[in-house]
C-alpha positions in Angstrom: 100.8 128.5 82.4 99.8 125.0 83.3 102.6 122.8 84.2 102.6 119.1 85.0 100.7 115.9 83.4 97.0 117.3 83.2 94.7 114.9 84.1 91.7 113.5 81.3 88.9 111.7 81.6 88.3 108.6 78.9 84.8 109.3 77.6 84.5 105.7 76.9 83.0 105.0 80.3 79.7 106.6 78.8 80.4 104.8 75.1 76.6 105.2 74.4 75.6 108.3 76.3 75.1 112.0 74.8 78.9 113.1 74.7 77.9 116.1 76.3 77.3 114.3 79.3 80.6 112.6 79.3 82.5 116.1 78.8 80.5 117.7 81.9 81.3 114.9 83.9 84.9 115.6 83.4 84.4 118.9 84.4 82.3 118.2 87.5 85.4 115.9 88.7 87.6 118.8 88.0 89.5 117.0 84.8 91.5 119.1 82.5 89.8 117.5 79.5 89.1 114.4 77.8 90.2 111.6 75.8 87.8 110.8 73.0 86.4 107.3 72.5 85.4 107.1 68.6 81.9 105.7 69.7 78.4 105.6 67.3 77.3 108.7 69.5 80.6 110.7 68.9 80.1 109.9 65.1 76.6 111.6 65.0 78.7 114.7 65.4 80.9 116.5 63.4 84.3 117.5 64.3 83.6 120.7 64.5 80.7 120.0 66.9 82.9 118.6 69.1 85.3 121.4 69.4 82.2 123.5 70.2 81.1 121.2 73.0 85.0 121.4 74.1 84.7 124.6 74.5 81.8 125.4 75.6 82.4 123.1 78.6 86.0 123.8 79.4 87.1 120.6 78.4 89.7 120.2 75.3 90.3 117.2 73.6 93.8 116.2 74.7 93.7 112.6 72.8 91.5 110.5 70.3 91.3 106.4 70.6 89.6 104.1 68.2 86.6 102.5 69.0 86.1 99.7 71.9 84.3 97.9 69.8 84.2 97.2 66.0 82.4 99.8 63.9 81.6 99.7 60.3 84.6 102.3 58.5 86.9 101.1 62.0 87.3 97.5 61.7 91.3 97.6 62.2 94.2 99.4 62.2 94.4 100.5 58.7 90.9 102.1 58.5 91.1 103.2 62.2 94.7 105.1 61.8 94.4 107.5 59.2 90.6 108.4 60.2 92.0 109.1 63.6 94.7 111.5 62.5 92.2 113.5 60.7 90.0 113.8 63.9 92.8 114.7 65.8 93.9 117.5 63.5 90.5 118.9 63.6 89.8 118.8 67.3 93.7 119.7 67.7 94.3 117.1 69.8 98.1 116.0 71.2 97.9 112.6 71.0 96.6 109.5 68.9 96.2 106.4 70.6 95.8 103.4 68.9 96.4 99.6 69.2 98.8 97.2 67.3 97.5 94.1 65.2 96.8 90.6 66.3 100.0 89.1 64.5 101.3 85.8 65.2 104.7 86.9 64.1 106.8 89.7 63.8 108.0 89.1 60.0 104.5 89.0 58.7 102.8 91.3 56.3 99.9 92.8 58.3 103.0 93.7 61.0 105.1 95.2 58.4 102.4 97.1 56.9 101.6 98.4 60.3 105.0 99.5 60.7 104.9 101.5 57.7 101.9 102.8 58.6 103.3 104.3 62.0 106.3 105.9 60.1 104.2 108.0 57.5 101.5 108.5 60.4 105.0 110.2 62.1 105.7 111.8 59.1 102.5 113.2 58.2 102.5 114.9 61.6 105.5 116.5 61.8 105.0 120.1 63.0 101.7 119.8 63.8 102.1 119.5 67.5 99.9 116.3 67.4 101.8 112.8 67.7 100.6 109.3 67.5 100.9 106.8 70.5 100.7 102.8 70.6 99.1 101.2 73.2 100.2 97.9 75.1 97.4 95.5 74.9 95.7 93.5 77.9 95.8 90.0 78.4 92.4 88.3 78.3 92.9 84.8 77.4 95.7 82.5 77.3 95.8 82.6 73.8 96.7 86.7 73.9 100.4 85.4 75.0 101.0 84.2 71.4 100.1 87.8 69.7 103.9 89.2 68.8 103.1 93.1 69.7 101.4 91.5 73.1 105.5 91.1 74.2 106.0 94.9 75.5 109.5 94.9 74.3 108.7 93.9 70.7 105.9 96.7 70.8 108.7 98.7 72.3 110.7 97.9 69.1 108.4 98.7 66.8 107.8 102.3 68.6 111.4 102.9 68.3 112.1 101.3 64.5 108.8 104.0 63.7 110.1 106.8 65.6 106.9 107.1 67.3 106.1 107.6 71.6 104.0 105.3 73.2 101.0 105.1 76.1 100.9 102.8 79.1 97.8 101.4 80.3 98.4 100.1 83.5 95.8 97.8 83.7 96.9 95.7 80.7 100.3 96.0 82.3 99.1 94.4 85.3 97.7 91.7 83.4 100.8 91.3 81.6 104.1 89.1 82.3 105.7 92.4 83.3 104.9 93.9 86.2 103.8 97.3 86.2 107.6 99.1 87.4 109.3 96.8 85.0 106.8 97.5 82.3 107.4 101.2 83.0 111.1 100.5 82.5 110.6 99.1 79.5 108.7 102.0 77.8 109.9 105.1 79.6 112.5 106.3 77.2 109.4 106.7 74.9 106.5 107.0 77.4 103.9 110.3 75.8 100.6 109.2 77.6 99.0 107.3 80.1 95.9 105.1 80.8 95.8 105.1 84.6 93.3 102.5 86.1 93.9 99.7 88.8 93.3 95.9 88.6 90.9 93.8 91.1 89.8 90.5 91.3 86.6 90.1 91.4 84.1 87.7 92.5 84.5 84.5 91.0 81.2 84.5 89.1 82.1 87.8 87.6 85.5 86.7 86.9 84.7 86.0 83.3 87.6 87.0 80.3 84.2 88.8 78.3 83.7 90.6 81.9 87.4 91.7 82.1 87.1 95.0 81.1 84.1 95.9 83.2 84.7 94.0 86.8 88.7 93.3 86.9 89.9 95.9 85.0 89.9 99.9 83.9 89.1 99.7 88.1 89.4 103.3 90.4 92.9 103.7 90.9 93.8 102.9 94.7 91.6 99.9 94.8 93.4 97.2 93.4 96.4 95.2 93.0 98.6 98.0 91.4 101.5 100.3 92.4 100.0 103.2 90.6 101.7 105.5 93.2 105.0 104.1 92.7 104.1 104.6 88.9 103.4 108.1 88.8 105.7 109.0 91.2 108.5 107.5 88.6 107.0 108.9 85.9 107.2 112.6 87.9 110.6 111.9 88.7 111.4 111.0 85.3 110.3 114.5 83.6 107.0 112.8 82.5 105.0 116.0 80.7 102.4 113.5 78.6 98.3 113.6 79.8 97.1 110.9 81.9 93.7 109.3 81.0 91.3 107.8 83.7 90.0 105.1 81.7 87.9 103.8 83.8 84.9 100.6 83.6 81.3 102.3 84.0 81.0 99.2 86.6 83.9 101.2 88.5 81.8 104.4 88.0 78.4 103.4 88.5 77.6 105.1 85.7 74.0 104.1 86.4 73.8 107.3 89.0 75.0 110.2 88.1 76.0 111.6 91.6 78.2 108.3 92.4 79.8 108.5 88.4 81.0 112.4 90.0 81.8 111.4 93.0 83.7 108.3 91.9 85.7 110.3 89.3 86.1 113.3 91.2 87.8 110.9 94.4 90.0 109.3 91.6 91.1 112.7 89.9 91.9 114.0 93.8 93.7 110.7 94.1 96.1 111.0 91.2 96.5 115.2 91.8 98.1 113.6 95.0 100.2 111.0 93.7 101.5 113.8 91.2 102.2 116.4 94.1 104.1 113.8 96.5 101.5 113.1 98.9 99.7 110.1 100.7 
């Protein structure tokens, strides 16, 4: 039996490519499966289909995210949620991750109705071995600071008031207030999943807020700003048994080339099996 955080691969870095090819990437770089980006090619195929490419490729469907950009059916949390529970189910999936809403205030309506929505999502899937995660946000613009569920303790909070675990991305911790060890602190006691990617700077004409994502960060772990080390070696320490998703920019892959997107993930995948075993 497997023991340990397995390792995924986010198939988000190939958001328009034939899903096939982002599952036998995964398996090239010797993943242990995927997270699935909701993406216009993954809804060309049925749920079912999916769990046939899975299998056929010896790479499960460990979590399910909501799309990186706005589809028509996915435009926020309340479509997004309950669609994503149902593909979960049907793939049988572990984890849901999904993100909280851009809510100036804590007391407001669309943050209470998110709240609600957590606790029946919680409810709902009880017993079915599947739970639902929320996400910390990255910072992209000054303006992100004024977002309530943008404050990692607040979104902490709400995890807790829901009864529901949470995911880390590193990345938007890095671009947080809270550094990455502190943000860890923060959210270990209900920590289920990770999103493991570094933070760079980049060149200053790249260095763009609409570029963030693809040049600063979601960047190859170990090539950047981040303790990501120190992180998973807490994590290990800490009885950490969630997956841990290389979500990672296709910039960072070079997705352009298929024998540098393998190579790429395959050194990062080596990289974190390290990190999880003890070693330089």
């Amino acid at each position: 039996m497997e023991t340990g955080p397995r390792i995924l691969f986010s198939t988000g870095a190939l958001y328009l490519h034939p899903l096939r090819a982002a599952f036998e990437l995964a398996s090239a770089a010797g993943c242990d499966g995927v997270e699935l980006d909701v993406s216009p090619v993954s809804l060309l195929h049925s749920a079912r289909s999916i769990a046939r490419l899975a299998a056929s490729t010896g790479m499960p469907v460990r979590a399910v995210h909501p799309p990186l950009f706005l589809l028509p059916g996915w435009k926020n949390e309340r479509q997004a949620l309950p669609r994503l529970i149902d593909l979960a189910l049907m793939v049988e999936a572990p984890t849901i991750v999904i993100h909280p809403p851009k809510v100036m205030r804590l007391e407001s309506t669309r943050a209470g109705a998110f709240a609600a929505r957590l606790t029946e999502a919680r409810r709902r899937l009880e017993g079915t071995g599947t739970q639902v995660t929320v996400e910390n946000p990255g910072f992209f613009r000054p303006g992100d600071h004024l977002y309530a569920f943008w404050r990692l303790p607040a979104l902490h909070r709400l995890a807790e008031q829901c009864g529901v675990a949470m995911t880390l991305d590193t990345t938007h911790a890095g671009s947080s207030p809270f550094p990455l060890m502190e943000s860890y602190t923060i959210v270990r006691d209900r920590l289920a999943h990770i999103h493991l990617s570094d933070l760079c700077r980049p060149p200053r004409w790249l260095d763009r807020p609409w570029l963030y994502s693809y040049f600063r960060h979601h960047q190859l772990p170990g090539t950047g700003s981040l303790p990501l080390q120190s992180l998973i070696r807490a994590a290990v320490r800490d009885g950490f048994g969630g997956d841990i998703t290389l979500e990672l920019s296709p910039t960072a892959l070079e997705i352009w080339s298929p024998a540098h997107a393998r190579s790429h993930l395959a050194d990062a995948v080596a990289t974190v099996r390290r990190w999880l075993a003890g070693k330089l």
